[in-house]
N, C-alpha and C positions, 0 to 999 in steps of 0.2 A: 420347618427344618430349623433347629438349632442353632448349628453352625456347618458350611457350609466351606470345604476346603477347593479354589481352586486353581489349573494349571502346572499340578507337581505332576513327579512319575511316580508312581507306586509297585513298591516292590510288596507282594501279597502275602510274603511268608509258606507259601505253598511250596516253594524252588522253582515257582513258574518263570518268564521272562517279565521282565519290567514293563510296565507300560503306561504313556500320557490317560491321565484321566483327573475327572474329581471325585473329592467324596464325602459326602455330609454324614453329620451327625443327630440322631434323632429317638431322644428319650435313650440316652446312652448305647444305642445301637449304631453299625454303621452300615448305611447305604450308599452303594461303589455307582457310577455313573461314568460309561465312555464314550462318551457322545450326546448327541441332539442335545433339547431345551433342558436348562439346568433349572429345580426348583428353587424359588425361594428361601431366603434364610434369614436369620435377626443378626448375622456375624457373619461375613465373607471374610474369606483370610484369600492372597493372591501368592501361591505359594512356588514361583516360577521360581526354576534353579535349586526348587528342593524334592526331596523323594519321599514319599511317606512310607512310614513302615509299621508293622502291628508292636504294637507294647513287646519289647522282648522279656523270654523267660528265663528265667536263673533256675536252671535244670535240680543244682547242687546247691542249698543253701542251709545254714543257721539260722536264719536271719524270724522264727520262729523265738528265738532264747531274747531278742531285742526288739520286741515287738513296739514299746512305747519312746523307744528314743530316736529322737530327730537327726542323729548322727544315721544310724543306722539305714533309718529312711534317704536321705541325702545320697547316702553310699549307692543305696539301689536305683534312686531315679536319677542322680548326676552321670549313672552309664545308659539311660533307656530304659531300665527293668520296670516293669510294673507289674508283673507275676511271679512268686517265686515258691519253691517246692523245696518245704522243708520237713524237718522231724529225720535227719541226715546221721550213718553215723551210730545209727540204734540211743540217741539221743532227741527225747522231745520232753513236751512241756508236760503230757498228759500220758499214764494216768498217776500224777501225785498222792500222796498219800500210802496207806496200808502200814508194809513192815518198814520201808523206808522211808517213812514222814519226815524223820529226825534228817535225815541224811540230805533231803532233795535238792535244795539249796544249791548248798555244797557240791554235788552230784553233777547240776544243770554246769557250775560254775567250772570245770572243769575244761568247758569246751567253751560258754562265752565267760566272761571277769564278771564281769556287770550282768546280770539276766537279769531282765525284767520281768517281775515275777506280782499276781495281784493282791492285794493287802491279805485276801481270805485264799489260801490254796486249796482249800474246800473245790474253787471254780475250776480245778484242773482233776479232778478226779476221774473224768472220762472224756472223750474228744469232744459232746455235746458242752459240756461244760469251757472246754478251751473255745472252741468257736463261738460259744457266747460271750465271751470276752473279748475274743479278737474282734468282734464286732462293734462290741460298747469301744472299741479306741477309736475309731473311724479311720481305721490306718488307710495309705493309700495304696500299700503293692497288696493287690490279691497274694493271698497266702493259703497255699492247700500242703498239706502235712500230714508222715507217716507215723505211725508208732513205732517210736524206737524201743528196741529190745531191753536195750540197759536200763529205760526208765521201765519198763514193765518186768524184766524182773527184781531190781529194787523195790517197787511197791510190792511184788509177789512174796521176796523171800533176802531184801535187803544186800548184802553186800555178800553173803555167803558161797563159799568156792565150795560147790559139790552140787550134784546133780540136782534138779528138785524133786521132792514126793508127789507122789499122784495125785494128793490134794494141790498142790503149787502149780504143777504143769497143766491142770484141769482150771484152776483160778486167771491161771496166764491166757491158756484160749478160749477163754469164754470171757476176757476184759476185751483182747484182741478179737475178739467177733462183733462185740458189742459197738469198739471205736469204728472196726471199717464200717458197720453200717448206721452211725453218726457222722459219717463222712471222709474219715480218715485214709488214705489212698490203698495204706497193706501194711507190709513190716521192713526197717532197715534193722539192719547190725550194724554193729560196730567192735567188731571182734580183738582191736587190740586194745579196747579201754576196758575196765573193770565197771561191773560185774557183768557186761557180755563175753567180755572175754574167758568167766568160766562155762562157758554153754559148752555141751557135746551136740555135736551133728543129730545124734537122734532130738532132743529136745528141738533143735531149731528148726527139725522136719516138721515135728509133730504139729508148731505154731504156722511152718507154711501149707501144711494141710488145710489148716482155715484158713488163710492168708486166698486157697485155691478153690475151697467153697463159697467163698465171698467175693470172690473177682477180682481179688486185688494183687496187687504189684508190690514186690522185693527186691529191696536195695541193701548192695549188701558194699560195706566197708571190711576187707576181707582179714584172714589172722595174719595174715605177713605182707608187705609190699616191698620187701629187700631181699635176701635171697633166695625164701620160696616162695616169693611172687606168683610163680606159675601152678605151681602144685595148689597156691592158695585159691588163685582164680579160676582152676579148674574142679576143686573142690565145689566153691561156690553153684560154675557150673550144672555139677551134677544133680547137686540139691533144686535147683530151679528145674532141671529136667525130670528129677525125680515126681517132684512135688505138682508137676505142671503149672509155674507160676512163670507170669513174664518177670524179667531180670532187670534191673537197673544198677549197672557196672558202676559202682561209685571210683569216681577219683583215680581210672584206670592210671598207673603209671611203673614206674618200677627202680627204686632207690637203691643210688650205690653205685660206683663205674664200675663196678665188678660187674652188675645187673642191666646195663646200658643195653638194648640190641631185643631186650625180651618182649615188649611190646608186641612186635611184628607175630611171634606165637600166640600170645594169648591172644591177640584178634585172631589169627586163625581156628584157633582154639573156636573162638565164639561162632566164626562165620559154619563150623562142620555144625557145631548144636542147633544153629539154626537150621538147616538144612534134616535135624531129627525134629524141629516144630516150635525152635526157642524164643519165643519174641523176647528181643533183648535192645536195651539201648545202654551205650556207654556214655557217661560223661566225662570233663575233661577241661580243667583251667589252662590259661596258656603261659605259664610260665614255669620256668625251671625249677625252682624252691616252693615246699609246702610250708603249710603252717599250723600247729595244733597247740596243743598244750605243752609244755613243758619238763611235765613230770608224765610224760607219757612213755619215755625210755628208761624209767626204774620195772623193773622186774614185778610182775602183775602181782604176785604174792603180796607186796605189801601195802595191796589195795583195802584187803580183806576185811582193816577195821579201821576202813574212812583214811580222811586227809588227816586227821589228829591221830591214826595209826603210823602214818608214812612221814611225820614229821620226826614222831618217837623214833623212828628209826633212822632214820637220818641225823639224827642230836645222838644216838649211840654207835661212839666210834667203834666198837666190833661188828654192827651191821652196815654200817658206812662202808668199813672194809669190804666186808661181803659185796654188798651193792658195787663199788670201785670194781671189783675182779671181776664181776658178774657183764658190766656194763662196758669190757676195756675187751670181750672175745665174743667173737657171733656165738650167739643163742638159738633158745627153743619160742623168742618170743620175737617180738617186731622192732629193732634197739633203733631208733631216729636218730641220734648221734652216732654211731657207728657207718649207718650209712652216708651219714654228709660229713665222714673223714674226718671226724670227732671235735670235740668243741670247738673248733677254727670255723666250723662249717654252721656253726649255730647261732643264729643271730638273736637278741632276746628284744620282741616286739611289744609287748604290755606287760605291767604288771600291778595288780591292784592292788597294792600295798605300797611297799618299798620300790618307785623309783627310780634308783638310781644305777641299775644296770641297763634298761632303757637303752634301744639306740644303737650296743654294742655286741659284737660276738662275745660268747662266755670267754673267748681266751681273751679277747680285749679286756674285758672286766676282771678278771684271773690277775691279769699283769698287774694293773692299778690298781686294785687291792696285795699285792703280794702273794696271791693262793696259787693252786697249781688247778689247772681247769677245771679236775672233776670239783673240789672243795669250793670254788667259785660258784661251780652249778650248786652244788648241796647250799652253798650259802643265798642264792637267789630263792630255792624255793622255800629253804626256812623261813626269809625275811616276810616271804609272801604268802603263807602258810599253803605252801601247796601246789599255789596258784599259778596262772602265768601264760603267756602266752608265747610261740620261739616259731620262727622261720628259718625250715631246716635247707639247706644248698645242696640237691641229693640229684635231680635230673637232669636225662639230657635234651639239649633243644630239639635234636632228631629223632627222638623218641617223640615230644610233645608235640608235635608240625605230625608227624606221622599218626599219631590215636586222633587229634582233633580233626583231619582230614579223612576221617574212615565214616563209610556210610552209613554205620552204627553211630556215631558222635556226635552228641550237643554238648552247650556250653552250661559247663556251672561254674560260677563262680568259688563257690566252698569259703565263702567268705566269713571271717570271722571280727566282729567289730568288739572295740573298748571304748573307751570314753574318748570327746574331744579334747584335743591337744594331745592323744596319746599315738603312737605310730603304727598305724596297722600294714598289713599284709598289702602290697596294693591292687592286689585280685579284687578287695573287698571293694576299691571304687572304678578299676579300672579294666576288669575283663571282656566286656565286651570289644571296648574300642580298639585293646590291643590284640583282640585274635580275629577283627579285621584290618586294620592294618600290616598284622604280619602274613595272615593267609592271603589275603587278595591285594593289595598296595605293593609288599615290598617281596613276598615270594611266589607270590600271582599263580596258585595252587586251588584256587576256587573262586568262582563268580561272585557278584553281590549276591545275585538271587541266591545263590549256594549258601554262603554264610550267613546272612539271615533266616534264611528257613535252617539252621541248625539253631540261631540264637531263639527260635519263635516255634513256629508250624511242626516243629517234625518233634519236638517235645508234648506239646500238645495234644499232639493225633496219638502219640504212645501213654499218656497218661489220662487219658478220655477229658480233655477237658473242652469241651465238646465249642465254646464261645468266645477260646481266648489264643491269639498266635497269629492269627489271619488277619487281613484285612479286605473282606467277604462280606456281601448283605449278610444282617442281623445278628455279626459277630459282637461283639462287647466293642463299646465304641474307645478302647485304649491304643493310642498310637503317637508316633512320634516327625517328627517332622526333621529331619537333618542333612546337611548337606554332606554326603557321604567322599566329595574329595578332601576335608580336612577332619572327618568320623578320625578319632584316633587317642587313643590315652595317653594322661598327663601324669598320672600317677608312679612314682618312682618307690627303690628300696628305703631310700635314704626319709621321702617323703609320701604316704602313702594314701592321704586322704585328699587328694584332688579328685575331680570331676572331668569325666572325657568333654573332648572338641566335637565340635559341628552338630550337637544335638541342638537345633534352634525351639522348637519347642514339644512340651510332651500335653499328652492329651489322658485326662484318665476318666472312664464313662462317659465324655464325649466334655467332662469339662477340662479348660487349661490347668494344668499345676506346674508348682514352682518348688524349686527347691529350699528345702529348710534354712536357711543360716546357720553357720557352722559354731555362732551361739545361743543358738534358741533350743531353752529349757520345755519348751509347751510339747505337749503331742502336736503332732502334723493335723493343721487343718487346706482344705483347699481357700483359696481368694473369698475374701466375703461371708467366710465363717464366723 
């Protein structure tokens, strides 16, 4: 034996009841022990007064776009994750290349600043090719990922707003058959960024047809989360039910106090489909405010020809106008400033250029420069051609306490990282510890075992990951070790990249790791690399 844990409690991740035992480690597996003569080991750890728990999983991640930065890594193990399910969003890393080689970049960069991306993008041309890289990094969080639409159809047919030809849509599912069985999970959307957002329903059946010949699972980031929320997520719905594919609710929420209260339908919405055969899981961060890109509330048309399309138009003050009127009355699109009660409500969290709005709501930055909010926003994303990241103030808490406690919901994160010393979202380091603390500490609406088997076990069991969530003989030997009365996040709006409390220590394949240093330029190695 390895290493050998003992005298904690162990919560299993199953939602079973907690209970005293030990449990060793051996050839990165784990064998559970409750009782009689314990074996041998080369490391006894005497773990009284702590609980163990399976590596948690980050349901909902990017964390695919930053795969070589130590920042990002930090982000994930400073909350417990060591599994995380990415390709979120209808954005991933693979299949690069084709009609949007020029664009990918750019494309990836929309949703993280910084992607880390390999010197040859040749290595991302199909998911065999990504997971052969993500292997040469020796990263530590298991990372399993879907095919995002957007990136498959920019390699199919580039940024193009119109249906595709039977040759494009024949190219699309036969890349998409190819990645799920190089291992890829299935397919997400992401229907309010460009170019997923010009898909029609038929096309995105046609790809969950294969999606449902190859076993795999659909996430879908829907075309509206503000005021047709419902209509959106029942759309989604039917396509899953059509298609016979299980469903993966991304990011269920619903923006806007106009839209406060809808929640409670669209889970009911979910629980009748399941009852016609839907296997569905929602995910679900725990805090009020999202965060995406930036340039995500300009009007999807002027996505059509790239960031160096939507800049030109932004520098001409007759389409500036346009965009201003377009962007100031609900639409036919998804506006993120109009639902967080418009620039007041928009806080600008990175920016990979230009600095120096940073920190501030757009109307903060408005006033100190002298602009009027929208020309403030126009001026942030010229500075940064495009680019940017914004944390919109759009939900309510009783909505968020209500989706994360439904027996459909695990945690994701949806984290989205920039470089150090720059302010992220603080979901990206602090989701887990704060949707235990507020569900079971301070609104005492679910058990331990409850909330952990949503952060571990019940993501697992719905994504076939057949070795990772539990803490079960011959599970993957990842786990953590914390004292769950002070488990709770540090991470604030103001400050976003701190590390939750009480994780005493994490375990990945059954060896200890440690967190990166919040200046270490190296890729993540474990002790003694």
């Amino acid at each position: 034996m390895n290493l050998l844990i003992q005298n904690c409690m162990i919560i299993d991740g199953t939602g079973a009841p907690a209970y005293a035992g030990s449990v060793g480690f051996e050839q990165g597996r784990i064998r559970v022990f409750r009782g009689g003569e314990l074996p041998t080991a080369r490391e006894t750890i005497d773990a009284r007064g702590l609980t163990l728990l399976p590596g948690l999983i980050d349901a909902h991640s990017h964390g695919d776009l930053t795969l070589v930065s130590p920042f990002a890594a930090r982000s994930k193990l400073g909350q417990g994750i060591t599994t995380q399910i990415a390709g979120q969003c209808g954005v991933s890393l693979f299949p690069a290349g084709g009609k949007g080689a020029g664009l990918f970049s750019r494309f990836v960069s929309g949703i993280a600043p910084y992607p880390d991306l390999p010197d040859d993008l040749s290595r991302l041309s199909s998911a065999s090719g990504f997971f052969g890289w993500l292997e040469s990094l020796h990263q530590p969080i298991a990372t399993k990922c879907f095919v995002g639409h957007g990136t498959l159809r920019l390699w199919a047919m580039g940024y193009e707003n119109r249906k595709p030809d039977a040759g494009e849509l024949r190219r699309m599912q036969d890349m998409l058959r190819r990645c799920i069985r190089e291992g890829a999970l299935g397919l997400s959307t992401g229907q309010v960024y460009a170019p997923s957002c010009y898909a029609d329903n038929e096309e995105i059946l046609a790809l969950l047809r294969v999606v449902h010949e190859e076993d795999g699972v659909y996430a879908n980031h829907p075309r509206n989360e503000g005021d047709q929320v419902a209509k959106a997520r029942l759309e989604t719905i039917r396509l899953a039910l059509e298609a016979d594919v299980p469903l993966c609710v991304s990011h269920l929420k619903a923006a806007g106090k106009r839209n406060w209260g809808k929640p409670r339908g669209m889970l009911e919405q979910l629980e009748r489909a399941a009852e016609q055969g839907l296997r569905a899981m929602v995910d679900c961060y725990p805090y009020t405010a999202g965060c995406t890109s930036l340039n995500v509330s300009i009007p999807p048309r002027y996505f059509t020809r790239g960031l160096g399309g939507l800049i030109e138009a932004l520098e001409n003050s007759a389409e500036r106008a346009i965009i201003r009127e377009e962007m100031s009355r609900p639409s036919n699109y998804d506006n993120y400033v109009l639902n967080s009660g418009g620039f007041s409500g928009v806080y600008v969290s990175s920016c990979p250029f230009d600095h120096s709005a940073e920190g501030m709501f757009v109307s903060e930055y408005a006033e100190r420069r002298g602009m009027t909010p929208f020309d403030a926003f126009c001026d942030i994303l010229v500075r940064n051609k495009g680019l940017g990241l914004g944390i919109y103030f759009h939900m309510s808490e009783d909505d968020v306490v209500e989706i994360l406690t439904h027996p459909l919901c695990v945690l994701g994160t949806d984290g989205l990282i920039g470089r150090p010393g720059e302010n992220p979202h603080p979901r990206a380091f602090g989701s887990t510890g704060r949707a235990y603390r507020l569900l079971v500490r301070e609104k005492k609406l679910l058990s331990p075992e409850a909330a952990i088997h949503k952060m571990s076990g019940q993501a697992a069991e719905f994504l076939g990951l057949h070795h990772k969530g539990r803490i079960l003989d011959g599970m993957d030997a990842d786990a953590l070790l914390v004292d769950l009365d002070t488990f709770c996040d540090t991470a604030t709006y103001q400050n976003g990249a701190t590390p939750c409390e009480g994780i005493e220590r994490i375990f990945i394949q059954g060896r200890q790791a440690f967190l990166p240093s919040e200046q270490d330029s190296a890729s993540f190695r474990f002790p003694g690399e």
